[in-house]
C-alpha positions as CSV (number, residue, x, y, z in Angstrom):
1,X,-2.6,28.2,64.1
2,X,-1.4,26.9,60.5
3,X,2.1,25.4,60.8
4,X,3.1,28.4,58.2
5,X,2.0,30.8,60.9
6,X,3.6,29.2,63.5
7,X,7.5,29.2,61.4
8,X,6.4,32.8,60.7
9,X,6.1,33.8,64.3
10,X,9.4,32.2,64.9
11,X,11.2,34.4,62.4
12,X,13.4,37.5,64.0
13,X,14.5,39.9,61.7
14,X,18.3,40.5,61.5
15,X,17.8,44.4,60.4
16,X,15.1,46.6,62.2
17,X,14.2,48.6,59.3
18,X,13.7,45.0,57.2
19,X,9.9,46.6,55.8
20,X,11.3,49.9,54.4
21,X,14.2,47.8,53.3
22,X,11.9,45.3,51.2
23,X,9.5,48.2,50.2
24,X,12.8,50.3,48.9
25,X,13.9,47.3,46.8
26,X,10.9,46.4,45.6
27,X,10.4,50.1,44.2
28,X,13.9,49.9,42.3
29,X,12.7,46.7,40.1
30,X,11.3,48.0,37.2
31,X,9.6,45.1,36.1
32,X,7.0,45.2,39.0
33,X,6.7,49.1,38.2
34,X,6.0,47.9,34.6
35,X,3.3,45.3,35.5
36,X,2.2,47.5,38.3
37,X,2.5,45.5,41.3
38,X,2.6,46.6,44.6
39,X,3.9,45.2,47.8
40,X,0.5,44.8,50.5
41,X,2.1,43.1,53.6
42,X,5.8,43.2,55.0
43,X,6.4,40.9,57.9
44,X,9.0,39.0,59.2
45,X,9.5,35.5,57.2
46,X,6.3,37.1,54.6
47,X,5.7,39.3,51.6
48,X,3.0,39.8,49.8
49,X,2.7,41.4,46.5
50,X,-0.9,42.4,44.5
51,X,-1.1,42.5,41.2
52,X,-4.7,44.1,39.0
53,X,-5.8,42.5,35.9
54,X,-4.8,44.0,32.7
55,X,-5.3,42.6,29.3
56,X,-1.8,43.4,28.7
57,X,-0.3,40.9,31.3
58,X,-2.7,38.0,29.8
59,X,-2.2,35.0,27.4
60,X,-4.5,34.0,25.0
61,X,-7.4,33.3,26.6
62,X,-7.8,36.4,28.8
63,X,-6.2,34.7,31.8
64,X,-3.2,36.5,34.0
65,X,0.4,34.8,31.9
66,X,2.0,32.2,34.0
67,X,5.4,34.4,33.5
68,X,3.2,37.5,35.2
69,X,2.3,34.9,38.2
70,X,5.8,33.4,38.4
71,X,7.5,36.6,38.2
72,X,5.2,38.2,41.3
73,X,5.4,35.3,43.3
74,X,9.2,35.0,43.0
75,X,9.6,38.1,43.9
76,X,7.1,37.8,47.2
77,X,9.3,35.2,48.0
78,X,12.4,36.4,47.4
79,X,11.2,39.4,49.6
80,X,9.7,36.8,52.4
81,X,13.3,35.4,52.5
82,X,15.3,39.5,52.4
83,X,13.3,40.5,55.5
84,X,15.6,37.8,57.0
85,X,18.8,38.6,55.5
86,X,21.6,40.9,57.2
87,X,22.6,44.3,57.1
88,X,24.9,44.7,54.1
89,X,23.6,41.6,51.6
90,X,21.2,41.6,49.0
91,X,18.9,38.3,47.7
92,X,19.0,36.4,44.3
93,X,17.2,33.6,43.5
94,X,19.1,30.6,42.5
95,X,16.0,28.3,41.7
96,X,12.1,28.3,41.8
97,X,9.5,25.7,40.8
98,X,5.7,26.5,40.2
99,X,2.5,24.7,39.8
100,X,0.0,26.2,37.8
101,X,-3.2,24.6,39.9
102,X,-5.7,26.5,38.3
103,X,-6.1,29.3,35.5
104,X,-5.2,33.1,36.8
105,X,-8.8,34.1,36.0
106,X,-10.0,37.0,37.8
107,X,-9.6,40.7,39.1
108,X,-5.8,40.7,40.9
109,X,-3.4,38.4,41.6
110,X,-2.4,38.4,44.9
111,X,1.6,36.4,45.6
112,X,1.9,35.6,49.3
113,X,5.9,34.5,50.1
114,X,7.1,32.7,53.1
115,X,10.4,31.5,54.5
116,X,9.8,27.7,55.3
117,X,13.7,28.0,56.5
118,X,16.0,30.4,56.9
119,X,19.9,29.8,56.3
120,X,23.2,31.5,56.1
121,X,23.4,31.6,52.6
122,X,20.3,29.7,51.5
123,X,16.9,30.1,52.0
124,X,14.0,27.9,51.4
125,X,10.7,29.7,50.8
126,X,7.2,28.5,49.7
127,X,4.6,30.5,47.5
128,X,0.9,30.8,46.8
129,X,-1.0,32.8,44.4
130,X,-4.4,33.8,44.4
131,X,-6.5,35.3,41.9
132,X,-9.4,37.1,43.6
133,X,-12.9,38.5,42.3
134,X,-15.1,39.8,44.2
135,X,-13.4,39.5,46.9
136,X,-13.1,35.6,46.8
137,X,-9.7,34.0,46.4
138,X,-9.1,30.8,43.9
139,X,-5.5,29.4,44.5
140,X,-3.8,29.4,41.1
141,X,-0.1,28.4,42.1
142,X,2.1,27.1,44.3
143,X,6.2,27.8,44.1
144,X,9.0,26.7,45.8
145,X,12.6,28.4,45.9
146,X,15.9,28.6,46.9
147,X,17.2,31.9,47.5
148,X,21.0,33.0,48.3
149,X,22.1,35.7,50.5
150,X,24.7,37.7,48.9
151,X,27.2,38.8,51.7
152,X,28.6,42.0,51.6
153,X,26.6,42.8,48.5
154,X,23.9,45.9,49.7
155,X,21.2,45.9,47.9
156,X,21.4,48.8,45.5
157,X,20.6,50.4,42.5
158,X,23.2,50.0,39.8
């Protein structure tokens, strides 16, 4: 077992309902409806968000746009870190870096988030996209964030 698996296993969620919570946030931000992502995997500590290829979310050179890759895996992140958080908060993100390792050339882009440590009211999670064809995955970037719990803040629409 990877180290990442083992923190994963490690992770108790505060909320039982933490998936349908993630899943009903996620359908309330309309920028992944606009790209069309969709969230895959909900798991304590883990989120992970799939994006298909459209030339409308490329650059130039027909590759995925490294805002369409940061903006998936921040959110997968994010998410990771909210399956975490208590009843009654919401998550923002208060910083993320990302590598660009390799160009987002392929069929989907797959974001996988995960909390590397869990805190009151910060959160440290790591991120890795994938851009898959044919079934084969080619690591394109890695992120890491800080994420803030918002007390007594529910997570709604506005």
């Amino acid at each position: 077992m990877r180290f990442a698996e083992r923190q994963m296993a490690e992770f108790t969620p505060k909320v039982a309902d933490y998936a349908d919570r993630v899943r009903a946030s996620f359908s309330r931000q309309g920028v992944m409806g606009l790209m069309g992502a969709s969230v895959s995997a909900v798991e304590p500590g883990f989120v992970e968000i799939r994006l298909p290829w459209r030339q409308d979310l490329t650059q130039q050179h027909g590759f995925f746009h490294a805002g369409v890759t940061s903006t998936i895996v921040d959110s997968a992140g994010g998410y990771a870190g909210y399956t975490l958080f208590p009843e009654n908060s919401s998550v923002v993100t208060v910083e993320f870096k990302i590598n660009l390792v390799a160009p987002a050339e392929g069929e989907e882009l797959i974001a996988r988030g995960r909390v590397v440590r869990p805190g009151r009211n910060l959160t440290i999670c790591s991120g890795e996209v994938f851009v898959a064809t044919d079934n084969n995955e080619t690591l394109c970037a890695i992120m890491q964030q800080t994420l803030m719990c918002l007390h007594d803040r529910p997570d709604q629409p506005a």
